[in-house]
LUMMI-353445 format. One record per residue (C-alpha): residue in one letter; x, y, z. Coordinates in nm, 2 decimals. Last residue first. Layout:
<recs>
REC lolum      X      Y      Z
REC     a      X      Y      Z
...
</recs>
This chain:
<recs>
REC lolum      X      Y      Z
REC     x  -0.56   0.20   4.61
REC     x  -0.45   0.28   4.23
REC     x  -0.08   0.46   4.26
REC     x  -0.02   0.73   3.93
REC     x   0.22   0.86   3.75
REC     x   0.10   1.11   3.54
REC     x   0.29   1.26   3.24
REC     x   0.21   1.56   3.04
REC     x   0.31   1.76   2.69
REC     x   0.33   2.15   2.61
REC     x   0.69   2.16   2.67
REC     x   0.79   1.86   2.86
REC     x   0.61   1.85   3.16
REC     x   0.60   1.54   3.47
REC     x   0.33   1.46   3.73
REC     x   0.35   1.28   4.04
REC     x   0.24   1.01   4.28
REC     x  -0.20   1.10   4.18
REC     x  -0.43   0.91   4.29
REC     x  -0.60   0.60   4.16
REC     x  -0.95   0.49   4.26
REC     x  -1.12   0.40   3.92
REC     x  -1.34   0.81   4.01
REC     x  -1.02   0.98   4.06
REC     x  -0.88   0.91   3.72
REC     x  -1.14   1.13   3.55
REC     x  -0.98   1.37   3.77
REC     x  -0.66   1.33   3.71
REC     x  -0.75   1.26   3.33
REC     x  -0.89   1.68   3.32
REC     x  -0.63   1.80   3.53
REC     x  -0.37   1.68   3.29
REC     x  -0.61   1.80   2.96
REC     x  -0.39   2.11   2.94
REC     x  -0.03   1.99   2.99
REC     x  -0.13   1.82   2.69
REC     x  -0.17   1.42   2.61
REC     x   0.04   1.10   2.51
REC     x   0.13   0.97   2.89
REC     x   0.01   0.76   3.16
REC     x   0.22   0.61   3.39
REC     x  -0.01   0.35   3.66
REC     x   0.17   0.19   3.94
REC     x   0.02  -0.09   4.12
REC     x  -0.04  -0.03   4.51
REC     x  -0.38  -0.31   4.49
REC     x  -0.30  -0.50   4.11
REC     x  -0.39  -0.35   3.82
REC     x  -0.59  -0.55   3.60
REC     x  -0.94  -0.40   3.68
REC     x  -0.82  -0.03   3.75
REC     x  -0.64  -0.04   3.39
REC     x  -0.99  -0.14   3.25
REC     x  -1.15   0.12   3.39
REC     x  -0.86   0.37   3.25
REC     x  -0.90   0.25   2.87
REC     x  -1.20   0.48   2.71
REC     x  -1.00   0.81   2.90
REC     x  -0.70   0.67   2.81
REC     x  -0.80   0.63   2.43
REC     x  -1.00   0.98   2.45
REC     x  -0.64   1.14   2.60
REC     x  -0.41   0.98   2.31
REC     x  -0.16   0.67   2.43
REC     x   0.16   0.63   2.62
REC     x   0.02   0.41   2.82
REC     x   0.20   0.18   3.08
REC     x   0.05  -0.08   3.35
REC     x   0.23  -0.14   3.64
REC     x   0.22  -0.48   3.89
REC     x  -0.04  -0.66   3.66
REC     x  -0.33  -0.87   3.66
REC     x  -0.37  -1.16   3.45
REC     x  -0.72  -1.29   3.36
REC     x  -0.70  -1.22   2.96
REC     x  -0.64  -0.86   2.81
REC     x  -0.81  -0.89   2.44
REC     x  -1.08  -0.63   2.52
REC     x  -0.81  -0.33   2.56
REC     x  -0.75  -0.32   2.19
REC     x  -0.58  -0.59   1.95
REC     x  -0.22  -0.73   1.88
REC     x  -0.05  -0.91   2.13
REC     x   0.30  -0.96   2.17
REC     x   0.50  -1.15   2.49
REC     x   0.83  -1.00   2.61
REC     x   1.01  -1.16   2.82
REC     x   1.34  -1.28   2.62
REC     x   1.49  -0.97   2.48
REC     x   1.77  -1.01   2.29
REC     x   1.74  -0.60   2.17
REC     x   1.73  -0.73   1.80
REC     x   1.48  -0.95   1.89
REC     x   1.25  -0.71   2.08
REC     x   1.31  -0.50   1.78
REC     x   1.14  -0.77   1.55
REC     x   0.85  -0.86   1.78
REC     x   0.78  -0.48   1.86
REC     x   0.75  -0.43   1.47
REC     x   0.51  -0.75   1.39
REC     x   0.30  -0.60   1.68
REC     x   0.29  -0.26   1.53
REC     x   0.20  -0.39   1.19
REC     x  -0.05  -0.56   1.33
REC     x  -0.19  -0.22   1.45
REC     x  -0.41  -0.25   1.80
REC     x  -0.11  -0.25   2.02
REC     x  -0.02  -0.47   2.32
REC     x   0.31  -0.56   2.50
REC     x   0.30  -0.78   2.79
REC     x   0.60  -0.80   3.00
REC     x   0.74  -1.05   3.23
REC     x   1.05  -1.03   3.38
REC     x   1.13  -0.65   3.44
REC     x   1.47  -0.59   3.49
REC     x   1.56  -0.23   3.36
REC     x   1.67  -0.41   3.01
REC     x   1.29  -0.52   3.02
REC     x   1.13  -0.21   3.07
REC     x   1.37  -0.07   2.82
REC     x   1.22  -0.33   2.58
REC     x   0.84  -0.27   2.67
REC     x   0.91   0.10   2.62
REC     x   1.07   0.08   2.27
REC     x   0.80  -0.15   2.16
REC     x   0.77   0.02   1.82
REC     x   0.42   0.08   1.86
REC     x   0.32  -0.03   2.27
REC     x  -0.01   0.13   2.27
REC     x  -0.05  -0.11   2.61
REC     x   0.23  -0.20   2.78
REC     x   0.16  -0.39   3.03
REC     x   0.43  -0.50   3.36
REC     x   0.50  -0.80   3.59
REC     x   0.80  -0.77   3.81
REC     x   0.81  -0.47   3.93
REC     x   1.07  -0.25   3.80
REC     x   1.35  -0.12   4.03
REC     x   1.36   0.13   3.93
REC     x   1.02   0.37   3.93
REC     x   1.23   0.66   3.88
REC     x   1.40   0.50   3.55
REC     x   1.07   0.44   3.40
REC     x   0.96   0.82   3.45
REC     x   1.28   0.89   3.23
REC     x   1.16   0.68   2.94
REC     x   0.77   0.76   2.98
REC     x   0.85   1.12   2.94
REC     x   1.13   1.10   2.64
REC     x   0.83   0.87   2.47
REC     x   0.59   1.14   2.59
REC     x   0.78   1.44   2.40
REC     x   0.82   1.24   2.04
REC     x   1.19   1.16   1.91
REC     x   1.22   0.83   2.12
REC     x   1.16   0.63   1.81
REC     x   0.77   0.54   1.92
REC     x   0.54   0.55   1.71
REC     x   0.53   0.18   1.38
REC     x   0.56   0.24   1.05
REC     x   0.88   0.12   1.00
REC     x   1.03   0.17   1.39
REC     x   1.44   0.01   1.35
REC     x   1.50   0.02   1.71
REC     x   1.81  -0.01   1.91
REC     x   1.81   0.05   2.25
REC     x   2.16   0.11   2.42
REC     x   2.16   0.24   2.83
REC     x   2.39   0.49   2.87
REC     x   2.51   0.71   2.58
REC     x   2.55   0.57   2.24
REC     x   2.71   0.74   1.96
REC     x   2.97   0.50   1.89
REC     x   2.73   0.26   1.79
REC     x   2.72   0.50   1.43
REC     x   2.36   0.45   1.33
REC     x   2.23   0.23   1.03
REC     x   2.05  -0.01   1.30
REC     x   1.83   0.26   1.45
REC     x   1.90   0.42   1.79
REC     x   1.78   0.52   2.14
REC     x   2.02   0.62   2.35
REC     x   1.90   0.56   2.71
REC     x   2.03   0.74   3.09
REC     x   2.21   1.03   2.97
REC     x   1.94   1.25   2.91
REC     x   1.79   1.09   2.69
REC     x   1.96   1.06   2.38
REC     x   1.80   1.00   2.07
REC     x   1.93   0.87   1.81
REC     x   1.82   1.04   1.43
REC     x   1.59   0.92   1.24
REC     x   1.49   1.11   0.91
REC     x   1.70   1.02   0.64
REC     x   1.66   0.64   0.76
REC     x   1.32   0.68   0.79
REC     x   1.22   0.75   0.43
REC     x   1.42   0.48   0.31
REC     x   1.27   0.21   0.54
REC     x   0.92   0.33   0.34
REC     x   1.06   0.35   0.02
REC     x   0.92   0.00  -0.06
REC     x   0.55   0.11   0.03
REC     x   0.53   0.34  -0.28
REC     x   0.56   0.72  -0.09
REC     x   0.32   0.98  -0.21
REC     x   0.40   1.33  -0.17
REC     x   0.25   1.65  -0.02
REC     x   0.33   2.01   0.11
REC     x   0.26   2.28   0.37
REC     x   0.31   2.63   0.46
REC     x   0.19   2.75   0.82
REC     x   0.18   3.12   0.97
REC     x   0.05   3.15   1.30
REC     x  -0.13   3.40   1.54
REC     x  -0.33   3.54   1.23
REC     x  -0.57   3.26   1.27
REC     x  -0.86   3.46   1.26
REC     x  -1.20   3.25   1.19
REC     x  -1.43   3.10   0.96
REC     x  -1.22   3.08   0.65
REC     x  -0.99   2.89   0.89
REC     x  -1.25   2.61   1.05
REC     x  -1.35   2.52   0.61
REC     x  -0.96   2.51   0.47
REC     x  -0.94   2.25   0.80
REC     x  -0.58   2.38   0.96
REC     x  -0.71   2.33   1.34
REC     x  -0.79   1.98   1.23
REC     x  -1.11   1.83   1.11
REC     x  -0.99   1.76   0.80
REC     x  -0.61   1.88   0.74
REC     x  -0.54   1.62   0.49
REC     x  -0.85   1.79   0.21
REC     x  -0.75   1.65  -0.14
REC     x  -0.59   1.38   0.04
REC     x  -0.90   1.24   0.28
REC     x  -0.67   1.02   0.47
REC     x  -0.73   0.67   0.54
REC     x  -0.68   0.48   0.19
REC     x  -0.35   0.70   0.11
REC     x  -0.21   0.49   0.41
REC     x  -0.08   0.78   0.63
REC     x   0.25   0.96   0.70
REC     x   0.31   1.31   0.90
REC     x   0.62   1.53   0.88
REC     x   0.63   1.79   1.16
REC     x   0.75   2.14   1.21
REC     x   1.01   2.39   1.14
REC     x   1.30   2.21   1.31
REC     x   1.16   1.83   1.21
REC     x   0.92   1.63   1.45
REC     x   0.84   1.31   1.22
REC     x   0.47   1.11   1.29
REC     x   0.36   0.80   1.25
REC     x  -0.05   0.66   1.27
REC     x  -0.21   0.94   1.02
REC     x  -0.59   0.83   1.03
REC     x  -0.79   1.15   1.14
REC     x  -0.77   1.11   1.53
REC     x  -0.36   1.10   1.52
REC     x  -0.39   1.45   1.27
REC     x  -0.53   1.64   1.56
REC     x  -0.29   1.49   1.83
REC     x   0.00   1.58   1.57
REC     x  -0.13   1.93   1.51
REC     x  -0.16   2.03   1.84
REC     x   0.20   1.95   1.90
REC     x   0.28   2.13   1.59
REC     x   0.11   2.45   1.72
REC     x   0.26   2.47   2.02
REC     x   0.48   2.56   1.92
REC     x   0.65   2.57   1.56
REC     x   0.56   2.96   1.59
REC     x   0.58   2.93   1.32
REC     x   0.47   2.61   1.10
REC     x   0.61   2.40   0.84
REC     x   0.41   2.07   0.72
REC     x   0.51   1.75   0.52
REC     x   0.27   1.54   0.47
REC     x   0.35   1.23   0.30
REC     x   0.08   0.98   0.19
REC     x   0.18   0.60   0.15
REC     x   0.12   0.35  -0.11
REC     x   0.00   0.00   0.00
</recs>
């Protein structure tokens, strides 16, 4: 299947592109580029309206005749990509990412030397989750807090599998990885291989597919509506104490999940920033 390119450039770059990504996420585009003057965005051509790719966003031709949006200035562009480019694509664009010092997090075609603490490589096709994104650098530093890792630990939304597999390096033994793309499974399954990881068990589906095992910490790194849809079923297979990271939304709708949070019985241990992005870690009693 062909893919559609969207490449967009937008100042001020925030918050804007941030607020693009989450808008473009509901509308079919499932991977996502930050670049210095904004983002590049890819879909299957058969999910995305292409004579129209900013439906229902902030940029909808339609929502911007109808009101001022002289607080930014955007220019954008389009390609298709045949399927076999795809790995070519992301080689130009994927750079390692350090965080902090604690995980470098790096593609197959990078320089080793390059790597700072802890070594992940992942080679993420179509899959979120290189490291690059706000809440991936979130989730991957809130992990190191919560060392050491109890033993059993979900990953739901897991895309490339980047958090499953430094959840395992960190010592966790038994990890359950879920995401509703099969491509996303297939992708975890192959970088948990390159990574030699031996506890890490793939499913791909939604929430529903969870059988009868409960876990120590659960970990979502998903959109706000997702969580929102998900966080009873986190209460049900989270153990009593269990830790709960949640990630993949604004600063702005933090409040908003604490709350919502509230009525499953978790509270709230802490919560992290990075720019206009949020983390909550959170204990269910």
């Amino acid at each position: 299947m062909d893919y559609f390119e969207l490449i967009v450039e937008i100042v001020p770059r925030d918050p804007w592109s941030e607020i693009l990504v989450a808008e473009l996420a509901e509308g079919g585009f499932e991977s996502f580029v930050d670049t210095e003057n904004g983002i590049m965005a890819y879909a299957p051509v058969t999910e995305v309206d292409i004579e129209n790719p900013f439906k229902n966003t902030f940029l909808d031709p339609e929502i911007m005749d109808a009101k001022d949006h002289s607080d930014f200035e955007v220019k954008w562009r389009c390609n298709t990509i045949p399927k076999q480019n795809w790995n070519e694509v992301w080689e130009k664009d994927f750079h390692p990412v350090h965080v902090d010092d604690l995980v470098t997090i790096y593609a197959p075609f990078h320089d080793p030397s390059a790597i700072r603490g802890l070594g992940v490589e992942i080679l993420p096709k179509m899959s979120f989750g290189t490291g690059h994104h706000q809440t991936t650098y979130l989730m991957t530093k809130s992990l190191f807090k919560c060392t050491p890792l109890p033993k059993n630990i979900l990953d739901m939304g897991t895309g490339t599998g980047v958090l499953a597999i430094i959840a395992e390096k960190l010592g966790a033994e038994n990890i359950l990885a879920v995401d509703i793309e099969p491509w996303s499974a297939e992708n975890t399954i192959e970088n948990a291989e390159r990574n030699n990881c031996k506890n890490i068990k793939v499913k791909c589906g939604d929430i529903d597919i969870l059988g009868e095992e409960l876990f120590d910490m659960i970990l979502a790194n998903i959109n706000k509506n997702v969580l929102k849809k998900h966080l009873p079923y986190y209460a049900e297979k989270l153990t009593k104490g269990g830790i709960l990271l949640l990630s993949g939304f604004f600063t702005t709708d933090a409040m908003e999940l604490q709350l919502f949070a509230k009525n499953y019985n978790f509270n709230l241990i802490a919560e992290e920033s990075l720019e206009t992005w949020a983390l909550l870690k959170l204990i269910k009693n």
